[in-house]
VOBA-1610 file (N, C-alpha, C; in pm, whole numbers, padded with zeros to 5 digits, always signed):
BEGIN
Unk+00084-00119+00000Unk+00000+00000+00000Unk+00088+00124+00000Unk+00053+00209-00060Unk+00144+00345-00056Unk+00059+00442+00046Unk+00156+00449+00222Unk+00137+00601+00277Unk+00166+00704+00267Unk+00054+00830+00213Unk+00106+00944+00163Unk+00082+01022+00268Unk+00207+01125+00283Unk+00179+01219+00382Unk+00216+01376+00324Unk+00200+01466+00393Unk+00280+01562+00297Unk+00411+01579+00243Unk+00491+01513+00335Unk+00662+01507+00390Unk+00706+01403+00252Unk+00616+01288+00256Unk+00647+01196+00164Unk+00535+01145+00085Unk+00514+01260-00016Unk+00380+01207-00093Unk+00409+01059-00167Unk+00303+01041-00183Unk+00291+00855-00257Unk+00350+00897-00426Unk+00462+00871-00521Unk+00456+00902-00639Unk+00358+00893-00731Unk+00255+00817-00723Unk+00146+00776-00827Unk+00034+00919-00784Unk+00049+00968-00655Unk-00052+01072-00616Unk-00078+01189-00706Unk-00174+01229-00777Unk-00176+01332-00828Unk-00121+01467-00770Unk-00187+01489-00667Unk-00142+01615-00588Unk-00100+01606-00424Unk-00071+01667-00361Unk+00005+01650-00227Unk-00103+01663-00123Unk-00127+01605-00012Unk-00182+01550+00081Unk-00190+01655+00170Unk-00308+01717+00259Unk-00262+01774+00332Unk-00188+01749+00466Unk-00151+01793+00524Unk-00052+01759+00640Unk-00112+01721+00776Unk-00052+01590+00850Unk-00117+01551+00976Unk-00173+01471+00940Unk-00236+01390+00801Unk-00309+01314+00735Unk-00237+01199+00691Unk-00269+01059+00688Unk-00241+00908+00659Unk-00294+00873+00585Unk-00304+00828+00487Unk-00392+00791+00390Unk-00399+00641+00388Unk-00445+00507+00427Unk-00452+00397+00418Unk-00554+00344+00341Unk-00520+00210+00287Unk-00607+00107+00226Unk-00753+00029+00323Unk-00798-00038+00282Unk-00897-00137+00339Unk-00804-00213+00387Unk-00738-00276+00273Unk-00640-00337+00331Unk-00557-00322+00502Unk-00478-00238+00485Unk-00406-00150+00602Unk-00489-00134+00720Unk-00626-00103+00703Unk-00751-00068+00810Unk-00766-00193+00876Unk-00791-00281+00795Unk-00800-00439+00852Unk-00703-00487+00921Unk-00573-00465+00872Unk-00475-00504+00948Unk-00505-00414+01089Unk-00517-00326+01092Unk-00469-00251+01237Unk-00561-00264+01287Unk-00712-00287+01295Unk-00818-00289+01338Unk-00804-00472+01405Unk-00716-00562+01333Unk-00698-00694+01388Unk-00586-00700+01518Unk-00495-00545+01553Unk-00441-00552+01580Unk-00464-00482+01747Unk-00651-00471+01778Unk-00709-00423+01855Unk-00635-00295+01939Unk-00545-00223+01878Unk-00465-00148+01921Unk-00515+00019+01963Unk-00654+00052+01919Unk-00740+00162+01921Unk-00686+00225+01822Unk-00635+00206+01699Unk-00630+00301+01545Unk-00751+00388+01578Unk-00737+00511+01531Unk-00863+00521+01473Unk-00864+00635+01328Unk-00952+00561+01297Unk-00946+00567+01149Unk-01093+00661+01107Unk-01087+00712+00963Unk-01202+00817+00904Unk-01177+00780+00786Unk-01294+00759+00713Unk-01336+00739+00568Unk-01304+00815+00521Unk-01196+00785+00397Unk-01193+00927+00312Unk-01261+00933+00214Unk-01298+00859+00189Unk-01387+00818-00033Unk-01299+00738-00079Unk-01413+00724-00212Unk-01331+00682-00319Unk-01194+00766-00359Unk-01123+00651-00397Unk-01004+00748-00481Unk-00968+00647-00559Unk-00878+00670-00685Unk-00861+00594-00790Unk-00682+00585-00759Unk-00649+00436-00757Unk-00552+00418-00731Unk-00461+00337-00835Unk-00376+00363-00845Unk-00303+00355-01007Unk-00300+00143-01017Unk-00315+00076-01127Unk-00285-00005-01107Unk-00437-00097-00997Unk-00466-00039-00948Unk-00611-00094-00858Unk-00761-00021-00929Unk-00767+00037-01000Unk-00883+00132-00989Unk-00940+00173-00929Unk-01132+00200-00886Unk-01122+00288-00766Unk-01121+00209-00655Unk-01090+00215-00548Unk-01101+00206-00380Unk-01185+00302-00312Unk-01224+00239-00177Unk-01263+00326-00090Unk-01101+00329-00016Unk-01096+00455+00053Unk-00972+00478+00111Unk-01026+00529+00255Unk-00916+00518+00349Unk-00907+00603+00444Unk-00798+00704+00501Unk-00785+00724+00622Unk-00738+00838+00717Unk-00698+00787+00830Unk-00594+00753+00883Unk-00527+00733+00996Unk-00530+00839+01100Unk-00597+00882+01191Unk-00618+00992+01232Unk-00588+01002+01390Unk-00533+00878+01434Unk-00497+00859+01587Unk-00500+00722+01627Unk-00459+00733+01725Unk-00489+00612+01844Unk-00515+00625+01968Unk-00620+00554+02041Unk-00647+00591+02149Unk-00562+00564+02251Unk-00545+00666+02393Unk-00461+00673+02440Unk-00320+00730+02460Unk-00315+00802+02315Unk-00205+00871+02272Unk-00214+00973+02361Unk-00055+01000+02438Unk-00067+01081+02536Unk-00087+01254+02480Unk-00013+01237+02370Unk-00008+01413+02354Unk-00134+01419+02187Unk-00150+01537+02230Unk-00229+01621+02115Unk-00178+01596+01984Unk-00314+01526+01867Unk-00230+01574+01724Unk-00276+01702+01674Unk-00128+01768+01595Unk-00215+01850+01529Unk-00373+01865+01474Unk-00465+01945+01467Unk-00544+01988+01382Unk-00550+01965+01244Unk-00551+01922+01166Unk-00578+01898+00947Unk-00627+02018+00911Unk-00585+02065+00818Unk-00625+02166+00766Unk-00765+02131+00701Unk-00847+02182+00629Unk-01035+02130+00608Unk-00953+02134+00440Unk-01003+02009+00374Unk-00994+01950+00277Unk-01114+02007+00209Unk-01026+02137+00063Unk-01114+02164-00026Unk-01116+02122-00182Unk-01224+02079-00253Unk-01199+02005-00420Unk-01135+02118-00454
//
């Protein structure tokens, strides 16, 4: 699976990610969700992924228990 972040966008990505943001597979979700570890995760949509066509994707957005604050995401505009 390719994680894009801003620091290290995915090469196949059209455009750059905003920052503080994970971008994961179904795939990837499943894994960590088996891994009862409190991921927690946010639907991002569809997105069309090179080589896969479309997917639903997600957002890595924390884990519970994490002692310190994550940044804020900037609000995702088309």
């Amino acid at each position: 699976t390719c994680c894009e972040s801003k620091a290290h966008p995915c090469p196949d990505s059209p455009s750059p990610l905003p920052a503080y943001r994970i971008h994961v597979s179904g795939s990837t979700v499943q894994t960590l969700a088996s891994l009862n570890e409190g991921y927690k995760i946010e639907v991002r949509g569809q997105t069309e992924l090179k080589g896969k066509g479309i997917e639903e994707t997600y957002w890595l957005v924390g884990k519970t228990g994490f002692p310190k604050e994550l940044p804020k995401p900037m609000d995702i505009k088309p």
